[in-house]
C-alpha positions in Angstrom: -24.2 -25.3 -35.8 -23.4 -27.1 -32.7 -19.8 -26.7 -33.0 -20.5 -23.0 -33.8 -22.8 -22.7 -30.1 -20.2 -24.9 -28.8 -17.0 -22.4 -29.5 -19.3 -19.5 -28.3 -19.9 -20.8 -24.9 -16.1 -21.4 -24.4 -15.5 -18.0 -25.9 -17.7 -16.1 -23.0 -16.7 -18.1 -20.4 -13.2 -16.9 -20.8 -14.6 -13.8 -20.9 -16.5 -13.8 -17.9 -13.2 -15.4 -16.2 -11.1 -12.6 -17.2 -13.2 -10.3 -15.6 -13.5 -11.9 -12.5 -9.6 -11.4 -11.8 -8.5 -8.9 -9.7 -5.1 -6.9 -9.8 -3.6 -4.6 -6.6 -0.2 -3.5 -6.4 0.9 -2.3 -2.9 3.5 0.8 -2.9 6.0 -0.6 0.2 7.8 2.1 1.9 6.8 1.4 5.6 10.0 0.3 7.7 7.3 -0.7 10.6 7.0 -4.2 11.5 3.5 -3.7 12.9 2.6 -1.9 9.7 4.1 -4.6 7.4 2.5 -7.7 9.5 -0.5 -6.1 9.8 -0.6 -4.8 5.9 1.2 -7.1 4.2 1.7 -10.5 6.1 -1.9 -10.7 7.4 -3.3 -8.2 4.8 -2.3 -10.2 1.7 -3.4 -13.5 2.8 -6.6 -12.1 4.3 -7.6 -10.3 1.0 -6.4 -13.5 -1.6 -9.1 -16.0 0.6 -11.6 -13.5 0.9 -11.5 -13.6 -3.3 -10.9 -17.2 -3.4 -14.4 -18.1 -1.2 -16.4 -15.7 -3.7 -14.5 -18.0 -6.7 -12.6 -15.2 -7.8 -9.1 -14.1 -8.6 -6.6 -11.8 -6.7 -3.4 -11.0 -8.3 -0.9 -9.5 -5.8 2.0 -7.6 -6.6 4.2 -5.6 -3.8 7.0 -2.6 -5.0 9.6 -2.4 -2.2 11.2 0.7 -1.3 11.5 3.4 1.1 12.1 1.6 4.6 10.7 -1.8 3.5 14.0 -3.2 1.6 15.5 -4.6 5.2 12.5 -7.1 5.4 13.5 -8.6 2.7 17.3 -9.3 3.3 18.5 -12.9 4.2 21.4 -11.7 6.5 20.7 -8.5 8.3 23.8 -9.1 9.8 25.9 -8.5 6.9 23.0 -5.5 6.0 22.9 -2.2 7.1 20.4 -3.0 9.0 22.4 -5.5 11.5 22.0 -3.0 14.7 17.6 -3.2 14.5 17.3 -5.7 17.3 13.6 -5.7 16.8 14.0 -6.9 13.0 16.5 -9.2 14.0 14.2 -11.3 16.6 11.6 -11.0 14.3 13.3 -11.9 10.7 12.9 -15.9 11.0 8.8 -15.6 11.2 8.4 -12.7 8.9 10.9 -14.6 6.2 8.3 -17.7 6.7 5.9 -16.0 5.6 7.0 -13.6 3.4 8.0 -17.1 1.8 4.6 -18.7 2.2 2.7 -15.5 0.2 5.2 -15.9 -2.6 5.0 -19.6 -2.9 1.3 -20.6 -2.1 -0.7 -16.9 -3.3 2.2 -16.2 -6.1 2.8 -12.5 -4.6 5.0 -10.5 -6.7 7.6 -9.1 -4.6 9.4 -6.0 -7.1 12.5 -4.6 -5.0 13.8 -1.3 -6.6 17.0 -2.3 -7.9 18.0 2.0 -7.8 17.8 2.5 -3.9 19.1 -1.3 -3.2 22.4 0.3 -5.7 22.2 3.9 -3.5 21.9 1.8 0.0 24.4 -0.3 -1.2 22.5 -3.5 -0.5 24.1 -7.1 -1.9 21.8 -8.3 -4.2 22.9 -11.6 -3.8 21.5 -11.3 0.2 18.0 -10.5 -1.6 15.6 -13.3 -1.1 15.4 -15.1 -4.4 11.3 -15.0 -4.6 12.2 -10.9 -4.8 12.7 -9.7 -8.7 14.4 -6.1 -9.7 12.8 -3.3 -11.2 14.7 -0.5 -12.5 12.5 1.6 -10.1 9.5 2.3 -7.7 8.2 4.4 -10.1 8.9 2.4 -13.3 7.2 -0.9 -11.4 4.2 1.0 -10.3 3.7 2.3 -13.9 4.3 -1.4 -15.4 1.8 -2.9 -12.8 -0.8 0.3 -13.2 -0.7 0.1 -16.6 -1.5 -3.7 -16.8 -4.9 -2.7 -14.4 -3.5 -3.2 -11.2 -5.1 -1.0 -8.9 -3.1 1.5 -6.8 -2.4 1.0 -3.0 0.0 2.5 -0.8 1.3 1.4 2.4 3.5 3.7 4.9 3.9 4.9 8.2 
């Protein structure tokens, strides 16, 4: 009987854990770099410790497309973005911590692998914490259907 109580408890607590993890994917079209620091750099980070303190879970996934793709290019000079002087004094801090949310909050970065084909970007220049999806729209679906709840981000 003990045993029986026993695999019960463990049964509901995994329960009860499942339900205390939260999913948001963020549609990325924003080519802003206030928008972006502001939504994503700051945003992400602000919203994974606010879940954290109340002891739950945030998974974080971001689709890239639109205007977004150039922050996430390791050579902007070899980009088609290597005239945005703005980007280009900026790049070294946003790639730190565009880094730091993918290695220490595991953020999802999902680039869409159709517009970086049409913009003709070099995967290869793509930093490596950044995955393919076919498309936006495909990744969104994926992420929406697995519960991850809907947020876009432009400007």
């Amino acid at each position: 009987m003990k045993n029986l109580l026993l695999v019960f408890l463990l049964f509901t607590s995994l329960l009860n854990a499942q339900e205390s993890v939260k999913k948001v994917v963020f549609d990325l079209t924003t080519g802003s770099i206030e928008v972006f620091e502001k939504k994503v750099l700051s945003g992400i980070s602000f919203h994974k410790i606010h879940y954290e303190n109340n002891l739950e879970e945030l998974k974080v996934a971001v689709i890239v497309h639109g205007d977004a793709y150039k922050f996430f290019i390791k050579n902007l000079n070899i980009s088609r973005y290597k005239n945005d002087l703005k980007l280009l004094k900026e790049q070294k801090s946003l790639s730190k911590r565009l880094k730091s949310l993918a290695d220490i909050y595991e953020v999802e970065f999902l680039i869409c692998e159709s517009g970086v084909n049409k913009l003709k970007i070099n995967k290869n220049n793509l930093y490596k914490y950044t995955k393919l999806v076919a498309t936006a729209t495909v990744g969104l679906i994926e992420k929406q259907s697995d519960d991850y709840v809907y947020v876009p981000i432009f400007k």
